[in-house]
C-alpha positions in Angstrom: 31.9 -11.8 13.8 33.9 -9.5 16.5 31.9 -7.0 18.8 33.4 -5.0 21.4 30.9 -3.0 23.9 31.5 0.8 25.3 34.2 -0.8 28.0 36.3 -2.3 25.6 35.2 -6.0 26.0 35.2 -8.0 22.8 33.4 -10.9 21.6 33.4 -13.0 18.9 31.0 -15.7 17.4 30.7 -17.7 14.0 28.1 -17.7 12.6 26.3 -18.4 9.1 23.5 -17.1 6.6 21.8 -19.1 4.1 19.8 -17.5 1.9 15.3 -17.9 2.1 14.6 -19.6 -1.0 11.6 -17.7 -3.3 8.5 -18.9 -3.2 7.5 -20.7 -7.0 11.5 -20.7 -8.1 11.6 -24.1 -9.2 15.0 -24.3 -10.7 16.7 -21.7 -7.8 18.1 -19.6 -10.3 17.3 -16.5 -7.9 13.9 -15.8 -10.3 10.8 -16.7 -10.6 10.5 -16.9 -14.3 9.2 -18.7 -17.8 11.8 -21.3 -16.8 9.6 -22.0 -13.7 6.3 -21.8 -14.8 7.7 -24.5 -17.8 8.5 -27.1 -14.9 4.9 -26.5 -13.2 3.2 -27.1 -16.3 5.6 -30.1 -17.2 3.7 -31.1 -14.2 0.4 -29.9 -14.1 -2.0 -32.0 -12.4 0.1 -34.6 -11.3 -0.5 -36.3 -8.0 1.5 -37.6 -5.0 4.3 -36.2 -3.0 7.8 -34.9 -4.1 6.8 -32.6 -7.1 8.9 -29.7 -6.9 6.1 -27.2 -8.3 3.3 -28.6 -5.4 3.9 -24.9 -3.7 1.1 -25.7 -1.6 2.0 -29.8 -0.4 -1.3 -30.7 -1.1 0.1 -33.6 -3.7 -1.3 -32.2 -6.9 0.0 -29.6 -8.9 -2.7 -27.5 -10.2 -4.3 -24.0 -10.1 -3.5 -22.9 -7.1 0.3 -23.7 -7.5 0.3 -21.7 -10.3 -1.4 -18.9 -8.8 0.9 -19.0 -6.0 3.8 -18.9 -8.3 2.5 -15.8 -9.8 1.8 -13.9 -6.6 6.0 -14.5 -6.6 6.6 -13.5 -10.3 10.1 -11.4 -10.5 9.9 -12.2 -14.7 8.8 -10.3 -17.6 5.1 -10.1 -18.0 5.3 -10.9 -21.4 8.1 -12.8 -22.1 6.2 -16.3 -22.1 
């Protein structure tokens, strides 16, 4: 990116955006949808770490990370 202030003087600087992941999409398809809430529930009440729908890393996935998942929802309310 290139700037130049009111005297003329430019500056320029590199830089990069990566985009915020949302909260509950488990397969990062930009939504959370059906396809989401399918992977939490493949998981429902598992324990330990590294399960991708434990939205709240406290090594289960249960009510809460569904509920947390549904505070996100971008999908059809009745499409599942």
């Amino acid at each position: 990116m290139e700037v130049t202030d009111a005297a003329g003087v430019t500056a320029t600087r590199q830089f990069g955006l990566a985009p915020v992941p949302i909260i509950g999409d488990l397969n990062r398809d930009g939504q959370v949808d059906c396809a989401d809430k399918s992977i939490l529930m493949s998981q429902y009440q598992q324990t330990g770490p590294g399960h991708s729908a434990d939205l709240n890393h406290d090594d289960i996935v249960n009510i809460t990370d569904l509920s947390i998942m549904l505070t996100h929802w971008t999908g059809s309310s009745t499409s599942c």
